[in-house]
C-alpha positions in Angstrom: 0.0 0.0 0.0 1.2 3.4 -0.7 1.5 5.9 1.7 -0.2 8.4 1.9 1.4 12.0 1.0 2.1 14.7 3.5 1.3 18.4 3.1 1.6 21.4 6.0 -0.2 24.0 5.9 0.4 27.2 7.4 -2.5 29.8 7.5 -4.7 26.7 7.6 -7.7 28.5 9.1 -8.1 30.9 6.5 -10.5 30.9 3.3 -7.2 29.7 1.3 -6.1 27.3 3.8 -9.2 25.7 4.4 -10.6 25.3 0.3 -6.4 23.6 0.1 -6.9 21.7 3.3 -10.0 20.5 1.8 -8.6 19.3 -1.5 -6.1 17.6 -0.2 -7.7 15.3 2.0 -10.0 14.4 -0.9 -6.9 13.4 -2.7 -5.6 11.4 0.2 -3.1 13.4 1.7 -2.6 13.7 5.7 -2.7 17.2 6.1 -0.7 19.4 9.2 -1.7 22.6 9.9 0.0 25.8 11.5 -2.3 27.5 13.8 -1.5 30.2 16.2 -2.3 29.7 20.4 -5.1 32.3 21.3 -7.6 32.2 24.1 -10.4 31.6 21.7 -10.9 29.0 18.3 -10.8 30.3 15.6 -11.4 26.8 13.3 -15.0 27.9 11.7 -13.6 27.2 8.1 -12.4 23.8 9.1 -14.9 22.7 11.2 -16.3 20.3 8.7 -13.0 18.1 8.5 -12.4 17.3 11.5 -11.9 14.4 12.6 -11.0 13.0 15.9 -7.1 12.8 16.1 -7.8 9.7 18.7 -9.6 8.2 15.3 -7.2 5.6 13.4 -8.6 7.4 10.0 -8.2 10.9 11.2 -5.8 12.6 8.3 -6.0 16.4 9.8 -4.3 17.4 12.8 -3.1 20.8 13.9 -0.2 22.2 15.6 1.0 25.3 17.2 3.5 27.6 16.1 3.8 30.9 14.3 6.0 32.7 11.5 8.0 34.6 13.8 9.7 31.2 15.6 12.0 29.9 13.1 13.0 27.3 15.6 9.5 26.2 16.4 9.2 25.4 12.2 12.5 23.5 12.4 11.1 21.5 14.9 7.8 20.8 13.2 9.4 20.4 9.7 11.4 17.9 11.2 8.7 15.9 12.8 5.9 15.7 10.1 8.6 15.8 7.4 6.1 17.2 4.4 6.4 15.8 1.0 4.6 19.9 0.1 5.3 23.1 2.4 2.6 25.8 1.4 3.1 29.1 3.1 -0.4 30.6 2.9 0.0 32.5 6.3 0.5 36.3 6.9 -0.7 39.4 7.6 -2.6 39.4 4.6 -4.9 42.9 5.3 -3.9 45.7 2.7 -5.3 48.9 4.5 -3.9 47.3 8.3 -0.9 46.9 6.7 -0.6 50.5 6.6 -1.3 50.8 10.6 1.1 47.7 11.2 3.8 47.7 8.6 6.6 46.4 11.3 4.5 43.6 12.1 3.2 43.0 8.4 6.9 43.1 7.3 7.8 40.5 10.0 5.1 37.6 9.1 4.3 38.5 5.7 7.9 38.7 4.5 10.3 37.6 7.1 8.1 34.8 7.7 8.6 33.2 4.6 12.2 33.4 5.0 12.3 31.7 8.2 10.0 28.7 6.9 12.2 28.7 3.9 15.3 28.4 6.2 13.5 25.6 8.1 12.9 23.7 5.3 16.9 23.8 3.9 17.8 23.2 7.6 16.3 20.0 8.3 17.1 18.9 4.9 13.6 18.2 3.5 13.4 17.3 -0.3 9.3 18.7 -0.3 8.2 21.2 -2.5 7.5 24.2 -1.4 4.6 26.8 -2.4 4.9 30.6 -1.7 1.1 32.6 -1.8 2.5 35.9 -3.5 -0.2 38.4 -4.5 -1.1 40.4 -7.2 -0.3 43.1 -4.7 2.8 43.2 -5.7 2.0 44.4 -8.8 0.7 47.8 -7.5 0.6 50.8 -9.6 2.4 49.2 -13.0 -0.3 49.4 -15.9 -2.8 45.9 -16.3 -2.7 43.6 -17.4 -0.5 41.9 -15.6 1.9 38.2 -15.8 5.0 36.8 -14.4 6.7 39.1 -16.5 5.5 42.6 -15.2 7.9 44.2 -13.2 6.7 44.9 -9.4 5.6 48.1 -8.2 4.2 47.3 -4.6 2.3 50.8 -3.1 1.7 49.3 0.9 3.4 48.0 3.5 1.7 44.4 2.5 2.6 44.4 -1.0 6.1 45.3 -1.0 6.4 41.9 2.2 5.4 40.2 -0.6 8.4 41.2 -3.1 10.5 40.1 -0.7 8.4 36.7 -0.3 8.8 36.3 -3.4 12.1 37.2 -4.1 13.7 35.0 -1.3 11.8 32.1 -2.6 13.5 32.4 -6.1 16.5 32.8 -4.0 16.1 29.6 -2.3 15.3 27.7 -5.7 18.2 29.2 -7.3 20.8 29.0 -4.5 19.7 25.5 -2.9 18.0 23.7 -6.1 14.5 23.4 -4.0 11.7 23.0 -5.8 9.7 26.0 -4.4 7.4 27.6 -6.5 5.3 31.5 -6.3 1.5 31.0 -6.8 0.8 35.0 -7.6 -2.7 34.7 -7.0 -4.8 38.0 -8.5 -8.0 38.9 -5.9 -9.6 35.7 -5.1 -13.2 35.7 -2.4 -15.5 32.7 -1.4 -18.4 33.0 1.5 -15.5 32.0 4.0 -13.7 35.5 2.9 -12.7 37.3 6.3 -16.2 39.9 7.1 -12.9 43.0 6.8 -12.5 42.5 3.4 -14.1 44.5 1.1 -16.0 41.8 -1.0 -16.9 40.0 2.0 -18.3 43.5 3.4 -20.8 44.1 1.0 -21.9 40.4 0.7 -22.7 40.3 4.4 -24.4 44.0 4.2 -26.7 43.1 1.4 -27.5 40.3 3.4 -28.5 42.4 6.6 -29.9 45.4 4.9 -32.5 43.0 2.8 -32.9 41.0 6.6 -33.4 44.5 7.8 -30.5 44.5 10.3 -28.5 47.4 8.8 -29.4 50.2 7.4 -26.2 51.7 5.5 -22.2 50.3 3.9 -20.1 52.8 4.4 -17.1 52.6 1.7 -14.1 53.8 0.4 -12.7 53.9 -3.5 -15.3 52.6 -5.6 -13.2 53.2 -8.9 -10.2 50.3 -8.4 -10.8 47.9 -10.7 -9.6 44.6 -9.5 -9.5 40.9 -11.3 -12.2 38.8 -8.7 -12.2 34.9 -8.8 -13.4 32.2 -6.6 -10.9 30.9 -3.9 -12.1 27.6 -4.1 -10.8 26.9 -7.7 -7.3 28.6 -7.3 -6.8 26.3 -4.7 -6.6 23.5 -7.1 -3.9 25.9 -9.0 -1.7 25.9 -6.0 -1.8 22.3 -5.9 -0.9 21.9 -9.1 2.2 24.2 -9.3 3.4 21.7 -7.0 2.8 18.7 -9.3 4.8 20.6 -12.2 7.7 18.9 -13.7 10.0 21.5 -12.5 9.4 24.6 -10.2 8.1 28.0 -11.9 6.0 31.2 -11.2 2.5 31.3 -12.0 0.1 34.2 -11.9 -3.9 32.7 -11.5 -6.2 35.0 -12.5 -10.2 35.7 -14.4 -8.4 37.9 -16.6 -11.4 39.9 -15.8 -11.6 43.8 -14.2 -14.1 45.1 -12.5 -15.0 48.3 -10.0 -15.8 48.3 -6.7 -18.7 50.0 -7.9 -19.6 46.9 -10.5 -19.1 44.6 -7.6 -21.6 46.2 -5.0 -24.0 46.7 -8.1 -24.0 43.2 -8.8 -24.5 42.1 -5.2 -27.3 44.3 -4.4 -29.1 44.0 -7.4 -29.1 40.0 -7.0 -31.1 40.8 -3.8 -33.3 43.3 -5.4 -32.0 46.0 -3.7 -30.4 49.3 -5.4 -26.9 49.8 -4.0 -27.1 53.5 -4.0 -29.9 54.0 -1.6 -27.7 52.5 1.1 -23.9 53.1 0.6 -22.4 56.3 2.0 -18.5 57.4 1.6 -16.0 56.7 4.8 -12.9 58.4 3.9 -11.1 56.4 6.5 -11.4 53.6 4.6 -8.8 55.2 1.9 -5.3 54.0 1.3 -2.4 56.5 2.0 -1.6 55.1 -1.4 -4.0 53.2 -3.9 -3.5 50.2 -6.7 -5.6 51.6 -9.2 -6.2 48.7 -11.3 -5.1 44.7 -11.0 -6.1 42.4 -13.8 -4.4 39.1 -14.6 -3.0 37.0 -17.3 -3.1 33.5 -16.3 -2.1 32.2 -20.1 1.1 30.5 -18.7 -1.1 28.9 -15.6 -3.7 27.5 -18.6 -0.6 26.7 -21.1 1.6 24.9 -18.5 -1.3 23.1 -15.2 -4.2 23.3 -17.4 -5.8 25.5 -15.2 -8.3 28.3 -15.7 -10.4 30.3 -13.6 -14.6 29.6 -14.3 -16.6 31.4 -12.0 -16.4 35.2 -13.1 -16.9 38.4 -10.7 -20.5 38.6 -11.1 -21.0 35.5 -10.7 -18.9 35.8 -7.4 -20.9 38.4 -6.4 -24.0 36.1 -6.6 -22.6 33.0 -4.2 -21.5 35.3 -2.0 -24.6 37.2 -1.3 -26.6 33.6 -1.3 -24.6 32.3 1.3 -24.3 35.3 3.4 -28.1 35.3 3.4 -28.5 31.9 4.5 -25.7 32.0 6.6 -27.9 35.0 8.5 -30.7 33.0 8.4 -29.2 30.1 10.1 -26.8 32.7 12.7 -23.9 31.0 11.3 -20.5 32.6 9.3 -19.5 29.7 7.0 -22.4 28.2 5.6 -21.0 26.7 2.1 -19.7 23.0 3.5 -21.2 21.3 6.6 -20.2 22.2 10.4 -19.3 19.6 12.8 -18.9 20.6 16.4 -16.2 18.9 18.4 -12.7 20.2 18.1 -10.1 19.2 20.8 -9.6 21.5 23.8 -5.9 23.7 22.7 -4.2 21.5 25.2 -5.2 18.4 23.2 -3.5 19.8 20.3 -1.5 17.4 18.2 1.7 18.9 18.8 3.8 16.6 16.3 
């Protein structure tokens, strides 16, 4: 019998971490994920895999540590010895990233270094995935591919040049097979409620439930290239299956507004977007990425992958779930939740 592959995960908990954990168990893999201790859970968007660790067929199992303990990843890295590293982790907030660039700097960027380091350290032959962003891009003209030269304009974008950068780095200096996945704007129903598309999904929801009354926004006018998380976590996977280790942008190839977005969202609930939107200038950039729309031909050419679900489309699973989501009190409403997640302390620690 074959054994089964290994992945780790860091940034497990999040809306990319979770669609990735997901996919991999359905292909067989025994997944470890990175989770920061905290007095609270926060495993909503994994809920639904869990299985008891105490369960001779339990393939998920979590483990503490952060990005700013290198030691703490040698130690894990050396324990669960991955067959595939993906570094999904950060800071990942563009405006906060403004108010915390020290910190955003440290995990964002640093981070990846240090799980890079890890990885060469204990001597691992895994392949490793970096999750760079179209971010990175900033204010050079769309559209935008693996040749476009970067041009970050926040504290968040220009953590992820150096992501990115150290992670050629390591390819070229140490032969790893360690690949950038520059992933162009990508939203589900598990998108954090801070983020803008996530924001106005959950507000049509409550406005049409009549539980809020007005959005207040920043820039409608950036145009930005929306796809659905779910799918590009099947281009990480495949980067990572590649013959050799390469760059690849995932994108719709398609821009729209801020504006278009909230117009297709409330719309889909009948509602007209004007009537309840105000302007919040506090929700400006110091400095703003006008436009970010991918070219994902070398990602089609070279995985056979390519984005289906376009923004409006988007819009229209997002406000759908959001809804029922309110009308069942729950956040995550697009896979099943299970209850019964081990106290912290019971923690698989390695």
């Amino acid at each position: 019998m074959t054994q089964a592959k290994k992945a780790f995960i860091t940034g497990i908990t999040g809306q990319d971490g979770s669609y990735l954990a997901e996919l991999l168990l359905g292909k067989g893999y025994e997944v470890h994920g990175l989770i920061r201790r905290a007095s609270t859970f926060n495993t909503a968007r994994i809920d639904h895999l869990y299985v008891d660790s105490h369960n001779p067929d339990a393939r998920l199992f979590l483990h503490y540590g952060d990005l700013s303990d290198g030691a703490r990843m040698v130690t894990l890295l050396s324990e669960i010895r991955p067959d595939e590293v993906y570094n999904l982790a950060a800071q990942s907030h563009v405006r906060v990233s403004f108010d915390e660039p020290e910190h955003t700097g440290d995990t964002t960027g640093v981070g990846a270094m240090r799980l890079l380091e890890a990885v060469r350290l204990t001597g691992l032959h895994c392949r490793y995935y970096q999750a760079s962003s179209s971010e990175m891009f900033g204010a050079t003209p769309p559209p935008q591919n693996e040749e476009t030269p970067f041009y970050p304009r926040s504290p968040y974008g220009a953590a992820k040049v150096y992501a990115y950068w150290v992670t050629k780095n390591y390819r070229e200096a140490y032969g790893m097979f360690a690949v950038n996945g520059i992933l162009f704007n990508h939203e589900s129903p598990r998108r954090g409620e801070t983020f803008v598309t996530r924001k106005i999904t959950r507000a049509v929801a409550r406005i049409k439930a009549g539980r809020q009354s007005e959005l207040y926004m920043g820039n409608l006018d950036a145009i930005r290239d929306w796809g659905y998380a779910a799918e590009y976590a099947e281009g990480m996977w495949r980067m990572l299956q590649a013959d050799a280790p390469d760059d690849f942008v995932l994108a719709t190839g398609i821009g729209i507004t801020v504006r278009d977005f909230l117009e297709a969202s409330f719309s889909h609930a009948g509602l007209d977007w004007q009537k309840y939107v105000k302007f919040d200038p506090r929700y400006l950039r110091p400095t703003e990425v006008d436009a970010l729309i991918g070219d994902a031909s070398k990602a089609e050419e070279k995985l056979g992958w390519k984005a289906t679900v376009a923004p409006d489309e988007l819009a229209r699973i997002m406000v759908d779930c959001d809804i029922e989501a309110l009308e069942h009190g729950d956040g995550y409403i697009d896979q099943p939740r299970l209850s019964g997640w081990p106290l912290h302390s019971e923690l698989r620690r390695g």
